[in-house]
N, C-alpha and C positions, 0 to 999 in steps of 0.2 A: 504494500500500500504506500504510494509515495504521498508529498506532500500536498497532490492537487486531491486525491480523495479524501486526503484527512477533512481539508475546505469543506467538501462538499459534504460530512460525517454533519458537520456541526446543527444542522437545518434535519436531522433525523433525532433529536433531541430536545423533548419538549421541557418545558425548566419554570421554577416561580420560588421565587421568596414568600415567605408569610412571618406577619411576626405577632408576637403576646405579649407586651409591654416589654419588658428586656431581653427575652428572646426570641429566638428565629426557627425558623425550621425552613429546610430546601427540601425541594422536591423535581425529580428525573422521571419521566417517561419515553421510553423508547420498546420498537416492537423489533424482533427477532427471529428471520426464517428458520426456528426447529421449534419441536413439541418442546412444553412444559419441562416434560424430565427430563428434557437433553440440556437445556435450560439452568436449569436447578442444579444439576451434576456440576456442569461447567460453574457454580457460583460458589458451590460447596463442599466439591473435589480436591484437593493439596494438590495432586498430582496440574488438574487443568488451571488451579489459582494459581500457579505460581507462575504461569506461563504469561496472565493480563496485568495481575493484581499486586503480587508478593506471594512469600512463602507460609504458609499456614500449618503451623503445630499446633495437634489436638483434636477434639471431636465435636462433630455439629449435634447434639443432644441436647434437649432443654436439662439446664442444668450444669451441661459440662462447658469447660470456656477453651478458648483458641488463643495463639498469640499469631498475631499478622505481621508478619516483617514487610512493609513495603517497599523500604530500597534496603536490600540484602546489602552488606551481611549485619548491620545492627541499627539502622535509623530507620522513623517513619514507625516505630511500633505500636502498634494498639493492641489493647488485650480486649478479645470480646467475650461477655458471659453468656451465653445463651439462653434468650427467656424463652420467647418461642419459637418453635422449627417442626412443621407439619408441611411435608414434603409432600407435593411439589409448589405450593401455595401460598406458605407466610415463613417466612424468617425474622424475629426479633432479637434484637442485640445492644445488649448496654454496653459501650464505645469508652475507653477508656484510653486514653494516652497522657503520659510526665506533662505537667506543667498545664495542662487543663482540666474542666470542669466535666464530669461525669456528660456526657450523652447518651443518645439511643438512634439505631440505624432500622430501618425495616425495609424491608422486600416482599412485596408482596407479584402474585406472577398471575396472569390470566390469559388462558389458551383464547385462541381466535375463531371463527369458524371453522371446521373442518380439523385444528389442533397441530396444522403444520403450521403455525406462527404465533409467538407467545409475546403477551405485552411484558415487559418487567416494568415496576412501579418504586423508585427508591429515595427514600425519607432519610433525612438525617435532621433531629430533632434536639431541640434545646443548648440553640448554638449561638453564641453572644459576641459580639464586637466583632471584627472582620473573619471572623469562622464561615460566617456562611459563601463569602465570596473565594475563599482559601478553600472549601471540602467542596462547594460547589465542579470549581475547575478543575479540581483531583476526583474526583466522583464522573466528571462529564468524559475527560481521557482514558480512566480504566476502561468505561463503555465504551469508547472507540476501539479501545484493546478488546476487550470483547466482542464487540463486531465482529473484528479482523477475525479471532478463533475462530466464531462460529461459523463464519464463510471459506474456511480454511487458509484464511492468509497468515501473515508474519505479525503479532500483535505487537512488537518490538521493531517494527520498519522504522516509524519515528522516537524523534525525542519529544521526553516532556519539554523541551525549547521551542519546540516547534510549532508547539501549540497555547503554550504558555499565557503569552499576551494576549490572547484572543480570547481566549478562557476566561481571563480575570477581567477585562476590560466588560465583557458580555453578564459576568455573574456580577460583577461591580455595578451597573445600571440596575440589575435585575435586585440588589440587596436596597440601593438608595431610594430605589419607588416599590418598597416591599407596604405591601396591605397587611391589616388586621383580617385575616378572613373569617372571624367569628368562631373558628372552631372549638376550642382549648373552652373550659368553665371556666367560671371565674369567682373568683370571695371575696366580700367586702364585707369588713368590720362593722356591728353595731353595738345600739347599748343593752340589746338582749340577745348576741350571739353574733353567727353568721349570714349573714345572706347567700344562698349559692345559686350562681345559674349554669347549665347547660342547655345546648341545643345539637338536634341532629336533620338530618333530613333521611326520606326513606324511601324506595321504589314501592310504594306499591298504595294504595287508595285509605281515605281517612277511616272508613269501615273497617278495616282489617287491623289498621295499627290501635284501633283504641277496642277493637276485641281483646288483641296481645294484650293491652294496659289494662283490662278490666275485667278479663274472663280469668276466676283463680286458678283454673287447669295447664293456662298459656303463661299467664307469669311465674307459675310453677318451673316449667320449661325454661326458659329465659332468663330469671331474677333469681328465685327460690321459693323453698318450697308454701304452699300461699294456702289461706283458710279462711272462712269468712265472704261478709258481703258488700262486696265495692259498689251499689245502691246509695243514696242518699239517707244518712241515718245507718249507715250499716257498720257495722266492726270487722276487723279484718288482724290476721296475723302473721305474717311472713318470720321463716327461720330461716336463719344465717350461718355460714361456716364458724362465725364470734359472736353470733347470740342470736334474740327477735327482736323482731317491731312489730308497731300492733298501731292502730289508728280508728277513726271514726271519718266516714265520709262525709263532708259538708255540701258541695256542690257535686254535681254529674250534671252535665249537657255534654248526651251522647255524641260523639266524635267530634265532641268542639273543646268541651273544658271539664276538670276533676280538682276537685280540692279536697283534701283529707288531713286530718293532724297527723304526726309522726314522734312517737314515742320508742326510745330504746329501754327495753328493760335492763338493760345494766346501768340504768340513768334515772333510777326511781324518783329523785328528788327533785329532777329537772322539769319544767313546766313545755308540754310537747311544742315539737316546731309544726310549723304548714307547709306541706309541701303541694304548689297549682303545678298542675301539667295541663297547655294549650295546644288542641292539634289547628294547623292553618294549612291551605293546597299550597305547595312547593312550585314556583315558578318553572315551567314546562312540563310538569305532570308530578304525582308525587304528593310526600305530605310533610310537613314538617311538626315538629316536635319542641316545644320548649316549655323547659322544665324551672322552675323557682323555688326555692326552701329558704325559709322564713324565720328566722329566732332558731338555727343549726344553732348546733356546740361549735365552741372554739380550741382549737384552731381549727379550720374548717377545710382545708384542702383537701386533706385524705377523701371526706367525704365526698366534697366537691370532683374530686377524681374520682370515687365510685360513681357517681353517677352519669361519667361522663365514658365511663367503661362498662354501665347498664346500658345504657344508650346504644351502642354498638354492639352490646350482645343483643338488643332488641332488634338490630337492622338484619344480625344476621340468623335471626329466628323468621322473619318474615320473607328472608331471602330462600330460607329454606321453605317454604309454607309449612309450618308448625310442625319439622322433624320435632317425631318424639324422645331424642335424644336429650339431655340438661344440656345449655351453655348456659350455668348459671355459675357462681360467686367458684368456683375452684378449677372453672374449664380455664387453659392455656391463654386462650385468647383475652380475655376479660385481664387479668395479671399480667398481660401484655401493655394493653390498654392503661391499666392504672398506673403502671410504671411510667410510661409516656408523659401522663396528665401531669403526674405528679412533679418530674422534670421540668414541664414547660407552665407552669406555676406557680413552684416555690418559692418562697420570697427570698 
């Protein structure tokens, strides 16, 4: 690959800043002629990493961690922990390199029609001061090295010189006009607790998603495990992998609005919070979801990060339409999600 295709590599790589009051997160999309698990191999093989990326000691298992040498034989290293890794689909990883602040990278992969073309999708999350426009350009060239693999070329034709300036000048515009894009929750102190908000959005119609929210069989599925009557006037009680809650519903208007108290019973002496969840049509189809809790305990993030990692287990309940399998409080993915939250919110 000489230097005129690398040009033309750059325009096959879709790129955005986002940020949450002092930090950033980037995001890579780029699509790839082979299936999935040729894919996934080439991201999470030693053998094929070392060839785009660096040299990788150790095992891709949730749980087990990796050490990534990117310019052999000792600089450029990050050690990753592996939160989540469900092959061929999601990889989460808390990102750790000397002299900075804990991150997290994820990859997520989705086959195309027919499965001979896979999108890769890659986050690198809660990244402050000129990080994002430095991992950006280093993130955007491994993918050109990757290319090159998966087409069968030389992933080492060029240098990181060679693409350097163009890199940084292109990720540099894209950090200085970086948006809020609302995603991340947020907590703001008061004088009876916390305030927490989260918002999601969801494919599929206002009927469905506020069945998920209000039928106890589907947030069984989703959230945990659920008792009670989510009616107006009704009592309800959810168990948790670290206790219950237990509430009283105030308002229901079916697939518009839910208001309910929220009581932890390991918090007998505390006076319950409210937690409103609003469903609104999502611009071009779709439903969105936003959620507010009202007089929360302090400090509030953790929570504010559980429900910003309910949220996402709820999108992908509906995505599955009501697999009867849990993604609730101990699946992979949720512990994936709160780790994220929590990074890109802590004070």
């Amino acid at each position: 690959m000489n230097i005129t295709n690398i040009a033309d590599q750059f325009g096959l790589t879709d790129r955005a800043v986002t940020t949450n009051g002092r930090r950033a997160a980037i995001r890579l999309s780029r699509s790839f002629d082979t299936a999935a698990d040729d894919l996934w191999q080439a991201c999470t093989d030693a053998d094929r990493m070392s060839r785009w990326i660096g040299v990788a000691t150790g095992e891709f298992h949730e749980g087990g961690t990796v050490r990534l040498c990117m310019t052999p034989p000792d600089q450029d290293v990050a050690m990753l922990e592996i939160i989540r890794c469900d092959a061929p689909r999601r990889l989460v990883v808390r990102w750790s390199e000397a002299g900075k602040a804990d991150s997290f990278v994820e990859m997520n992969l989705s086959p195309g029609p027919g499965g001979d073309a896979t999108t890769l999708s890659l986050e690198h999350i809660a990244l402050s001061g000129t990080l994002p426009k430095e991992y950006g350009g280093g993130w955007e060239d491994f993918l050109i090295r990757l290319g090159a693999l998966l087409a069968g070329g030389d992933p080492n034709a060029h240098s990181w010189g060679d693409v350097e300036q163009q890199l940084f000048a292109t990720w540099n515009e894209a950090m200085v006009n970086a948006p809020d894009d609302g995603r991340w929750p947020s907590v703001v102190g008061t004088d009876d607790g916390s305030t927490l908000t989260a918002c999601h959005s969801y494919p599929a119609s206002r009927a469905d998603v506020w069945a998920a929210l209000t039928n106890a069989d589907r947030l069984s599925v989703w959230m945990a495990p659920t008792s009670g009557d989510l009616r107006v006037g009704g009592e309800w009680t959810m168990t948790f992998d670290n206790g219950s809650a237990s509430g009283t519903v105030a308002e229901c208007e079916p697939d518009e609005r839910l208001v309910t108290t929220w009581a932890w019973a390991h918090e007998p002496d505390r006076a319950p919070s409210t937690v409103t969840v609003e469903l609104s049509d999502a611009p071009g189809g779709g439903t969105v979801v936003e959620l507010r809790q009202d007089a929360a305990s302090t400090p509030g993030e953790g929570y504010a990060a559980g429900w910003y990692a309910y949220l996402r287990n709820l999108d992908r309940h509906v995505s599955r339409h009501a697999a009867a399998e849990s993604v609730g409080h101990a699946d992979a993915d949720w512990q994936a999600d709160w780790a994220e939250a929590m990074a890109m919110i802590r004070p």
